[in-house]
C-alpha positions in Angstrom: 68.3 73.4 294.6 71.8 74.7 295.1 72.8 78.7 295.0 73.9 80.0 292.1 72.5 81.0 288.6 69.4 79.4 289.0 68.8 80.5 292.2 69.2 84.0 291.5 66.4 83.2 288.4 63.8 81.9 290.4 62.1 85.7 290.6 63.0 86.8 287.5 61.2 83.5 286.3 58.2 83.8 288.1 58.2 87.3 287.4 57.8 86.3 283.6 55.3 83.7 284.1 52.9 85.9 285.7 53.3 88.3 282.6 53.2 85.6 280.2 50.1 84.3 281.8 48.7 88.4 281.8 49.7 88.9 277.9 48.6 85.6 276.7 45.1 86.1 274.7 46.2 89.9 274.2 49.0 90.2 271.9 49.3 88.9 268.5 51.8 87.5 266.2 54.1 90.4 265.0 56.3 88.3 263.1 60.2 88.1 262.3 62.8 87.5 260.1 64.7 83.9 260.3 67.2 83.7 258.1 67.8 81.1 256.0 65.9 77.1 256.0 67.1 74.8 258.7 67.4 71.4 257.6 64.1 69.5 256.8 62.3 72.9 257.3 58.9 72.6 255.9 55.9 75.3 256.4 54.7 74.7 259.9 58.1 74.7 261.0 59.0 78.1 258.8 56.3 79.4 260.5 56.6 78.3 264.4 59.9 80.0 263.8 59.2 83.3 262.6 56.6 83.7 265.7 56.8 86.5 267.7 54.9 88.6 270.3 55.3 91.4 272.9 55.4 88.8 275.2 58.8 87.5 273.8 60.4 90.4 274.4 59.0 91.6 277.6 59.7 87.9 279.4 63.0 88.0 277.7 63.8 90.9 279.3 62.9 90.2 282.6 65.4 87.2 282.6 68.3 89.7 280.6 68.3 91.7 283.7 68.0 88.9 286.4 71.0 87.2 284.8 73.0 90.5 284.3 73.1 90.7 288.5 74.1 87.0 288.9 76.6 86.6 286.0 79.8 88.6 284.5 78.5 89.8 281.5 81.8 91.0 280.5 82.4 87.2 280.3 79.5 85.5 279.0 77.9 85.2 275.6 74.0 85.3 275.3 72.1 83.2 272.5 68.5 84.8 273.2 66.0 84.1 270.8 64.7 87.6 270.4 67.2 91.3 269.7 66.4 93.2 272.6 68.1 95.7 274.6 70.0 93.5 277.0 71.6 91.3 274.7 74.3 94.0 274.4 75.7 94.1 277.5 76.8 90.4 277.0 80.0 89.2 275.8 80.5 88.3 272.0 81.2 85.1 271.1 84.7 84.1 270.9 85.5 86.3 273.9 83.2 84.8 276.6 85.4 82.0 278.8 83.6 79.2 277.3 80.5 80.2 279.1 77.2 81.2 277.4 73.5 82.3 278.4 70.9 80.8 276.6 67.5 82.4 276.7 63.8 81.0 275.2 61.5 83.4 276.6 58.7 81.7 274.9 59.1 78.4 273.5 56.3 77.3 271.9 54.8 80.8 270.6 52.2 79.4 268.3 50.9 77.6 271.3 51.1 80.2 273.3 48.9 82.2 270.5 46.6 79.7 270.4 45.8 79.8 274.3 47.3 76.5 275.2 49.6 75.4 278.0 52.4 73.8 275.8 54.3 77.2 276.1 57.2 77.6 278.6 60.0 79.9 279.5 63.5 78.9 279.2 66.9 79.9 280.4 70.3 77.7 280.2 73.5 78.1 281.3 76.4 76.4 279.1 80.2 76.4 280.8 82.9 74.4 278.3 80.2 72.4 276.5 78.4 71.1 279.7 75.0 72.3 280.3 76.0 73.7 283.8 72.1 74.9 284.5 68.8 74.6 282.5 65.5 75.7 283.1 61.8 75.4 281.5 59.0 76.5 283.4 55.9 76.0 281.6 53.9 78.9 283.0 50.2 78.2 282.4 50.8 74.4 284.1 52.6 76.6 287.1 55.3 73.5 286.9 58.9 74.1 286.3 62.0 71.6 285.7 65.3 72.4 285.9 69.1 71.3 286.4 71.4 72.9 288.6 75.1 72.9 289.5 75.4 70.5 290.9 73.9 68.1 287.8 71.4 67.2 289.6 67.5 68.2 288.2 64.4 68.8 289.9 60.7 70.0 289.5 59.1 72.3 291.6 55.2 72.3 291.2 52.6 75.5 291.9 56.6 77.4 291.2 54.6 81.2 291.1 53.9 80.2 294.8 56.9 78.2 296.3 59.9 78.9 294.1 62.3 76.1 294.5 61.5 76.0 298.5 59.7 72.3 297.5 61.1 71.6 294.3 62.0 67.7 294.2 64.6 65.3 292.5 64.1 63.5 289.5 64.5 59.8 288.8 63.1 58.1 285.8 60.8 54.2 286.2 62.8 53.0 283.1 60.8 51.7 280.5 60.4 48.0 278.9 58.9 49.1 275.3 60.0 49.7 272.2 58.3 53.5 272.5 60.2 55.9 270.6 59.1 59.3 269.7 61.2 61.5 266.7 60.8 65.6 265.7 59.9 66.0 262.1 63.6 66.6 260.9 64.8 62.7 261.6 65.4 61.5 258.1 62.8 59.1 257.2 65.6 56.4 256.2 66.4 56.5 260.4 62.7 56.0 261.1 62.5 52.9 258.6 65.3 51.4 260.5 64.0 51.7 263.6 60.5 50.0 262.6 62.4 47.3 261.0 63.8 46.7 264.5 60.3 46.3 266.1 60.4 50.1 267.9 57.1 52.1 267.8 57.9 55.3 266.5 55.9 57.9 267.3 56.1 61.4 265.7 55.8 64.0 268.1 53.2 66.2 267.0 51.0 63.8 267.8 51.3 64.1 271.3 49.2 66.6 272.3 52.0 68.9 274.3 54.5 68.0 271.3 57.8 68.1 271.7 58.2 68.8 275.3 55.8 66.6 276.3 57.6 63.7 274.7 60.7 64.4 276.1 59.2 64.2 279.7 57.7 61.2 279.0 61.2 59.7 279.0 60.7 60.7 283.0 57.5 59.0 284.1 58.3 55.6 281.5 55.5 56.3 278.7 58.4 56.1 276.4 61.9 54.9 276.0 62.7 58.4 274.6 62.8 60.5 272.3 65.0 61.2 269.1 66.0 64.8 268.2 67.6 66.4 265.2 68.0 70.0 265.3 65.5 71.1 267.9 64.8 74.2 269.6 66.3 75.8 272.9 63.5 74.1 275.1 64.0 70.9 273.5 67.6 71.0 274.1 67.2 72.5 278.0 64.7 69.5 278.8 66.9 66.9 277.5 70.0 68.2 279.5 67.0 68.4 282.8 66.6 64.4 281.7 70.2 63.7 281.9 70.4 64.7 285.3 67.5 62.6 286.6 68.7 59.5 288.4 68.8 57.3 285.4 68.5 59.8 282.6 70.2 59.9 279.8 71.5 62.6 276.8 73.8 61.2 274.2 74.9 61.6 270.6 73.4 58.7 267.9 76.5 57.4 268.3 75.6 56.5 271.8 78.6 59.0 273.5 77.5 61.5 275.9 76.3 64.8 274.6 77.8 68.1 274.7 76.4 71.2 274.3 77.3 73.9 272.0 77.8 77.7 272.9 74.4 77.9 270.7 72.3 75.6 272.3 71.0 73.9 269.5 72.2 70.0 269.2 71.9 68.7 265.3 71.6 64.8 266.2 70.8 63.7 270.2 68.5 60.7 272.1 67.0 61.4 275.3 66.6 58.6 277.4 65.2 57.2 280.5 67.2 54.0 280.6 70.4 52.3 279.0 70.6 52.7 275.4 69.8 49.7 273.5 72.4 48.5 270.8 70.2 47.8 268.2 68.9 51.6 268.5 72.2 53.1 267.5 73.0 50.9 265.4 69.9 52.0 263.2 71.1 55.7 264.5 74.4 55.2 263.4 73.5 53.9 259.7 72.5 58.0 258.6 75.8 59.6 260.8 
């Protein structure tokens, strides 16, 4: 891993996982306000994202401070999914260099609730609508990915013990299916199309990890990869952690490479482990 941002992290994120793992099967769900629908919202999404525990906002404050002595502040905006104390001491949008933190502390918070190992803690750094560094260490598997400065991503295995001392590049195997997994929010019209065309689509809460699990899957060539509209900070972080895998890709439906917003959330993207077939955004391209 090169120096920098992430490096700085790496105790402040196994720090968290360690008091994730501690708090998880003790705290409950304390709830919080969301605001208004996002589109396609239904119940199960309503509710996945007004989940919230004391876990949320202890992790989250863990990473606050880490990246307060490796960043500006003065200078960088934070998008952090929970209000907690730290989040002042960042920069408000507008007035933040193009640069913005992005902070998940834990993705996945019904999961987490239920006792599973889907949950992981995320943290992104955006610079001029690249993704400069993203992170998502799922703490009960002890397994984190992440891409670093110099676009290149990694995983480091048994992380709580090694850090990134043996963390390893990423390459996909490509993939010679027609295995596509979509989120819930692609309009059904896109998902017709793409069955017309002979692809499998699979919706991802039938994988068993959901969401994340599909996107890796664009990694080890279970999939070609995985169709997003309007997903959530660790959705987003792993697909920027796919691009920079030798072979990866992350692009718009209209088959041009993504950028990321100050925000972190991306309305219409395709993570791939391969080249993009035409046919695919052409059926993408239909809805645009």
């Amino acid at each position: 891993m090169a120096k920098g941002f992430a490096q700085e992290m790496e105790i402040a994120l196994r720090q968290a996982g360690a008091v994730a793992r501690m708090l998880q099967g003790r705290v409950s769900d304390e709830g919080k306000d969301v605001g208004i629908d996002m589109p396609h919202d239904n119940d199960t999404l309503r509710r996945r994202r007004a989940a919230k525990t004391l876990a949320d906002e202890v992790v989250q404050e863990i990473l606050l401070v880490a990246a307060l002595s490796a960043l500006d502040a003065r200078a960088v905006a934070v998008d952090a999914e929970e209000d907690t104390p730290s989040t002042a001491c960042f920069a408000a949008f507008g007035n933040n260099d193009g640069e913005s933190l992005i902070l998940d502390p834990i993705d996945g918070t019904m999961e987490y609730l239920a006792g599973e190992d889907a949950y992981s803690i995320c943290a992104g750094l955006v610079r001029n609508g690249a993704m400069a560094t993203a992170m998502v260490y799922f703490a009960a598997r002890d397994v984190c990915y992440a891409l670093d400065e110099t676009g290149q991503s990694f995983v480091a295995h048994n992380f709580s013990i090694h850090g990134w001392q043996k963390a390893q590049e990423l390459s996909t195997v490509g993939h010679r299916g027609r295995r596509i997994y979509a989120n819930g929010r692609v309009e059904g019209a896109v998902l017709a199309r793409l069955r017309d065309r002979g692809y499998e689509v699979v919706d991802d809460t039938e994988m068993p990890g959901g969401a994340p699990d599909c996107i890796l899957t664009c990694l080890n060539g279970q999939s070609l990869g995985y169709i997003a509209h309007t997903r959530q900070v660790r959705d987003v972080l792993l697909g920027a952690i796919v691009a920079g895998a030798h072979g990866g890709r992350a692009l718009t439906w209209e088959g041009t490479p993504l950028t990321w917003p100050e925000k972190g959330r991306v309305e219409r993207a395709m993570f791939l482990g391969s080249q993009v077939p035409d046919d695919l955004v052409d059926c993408l391209l239909a809805t645009t």
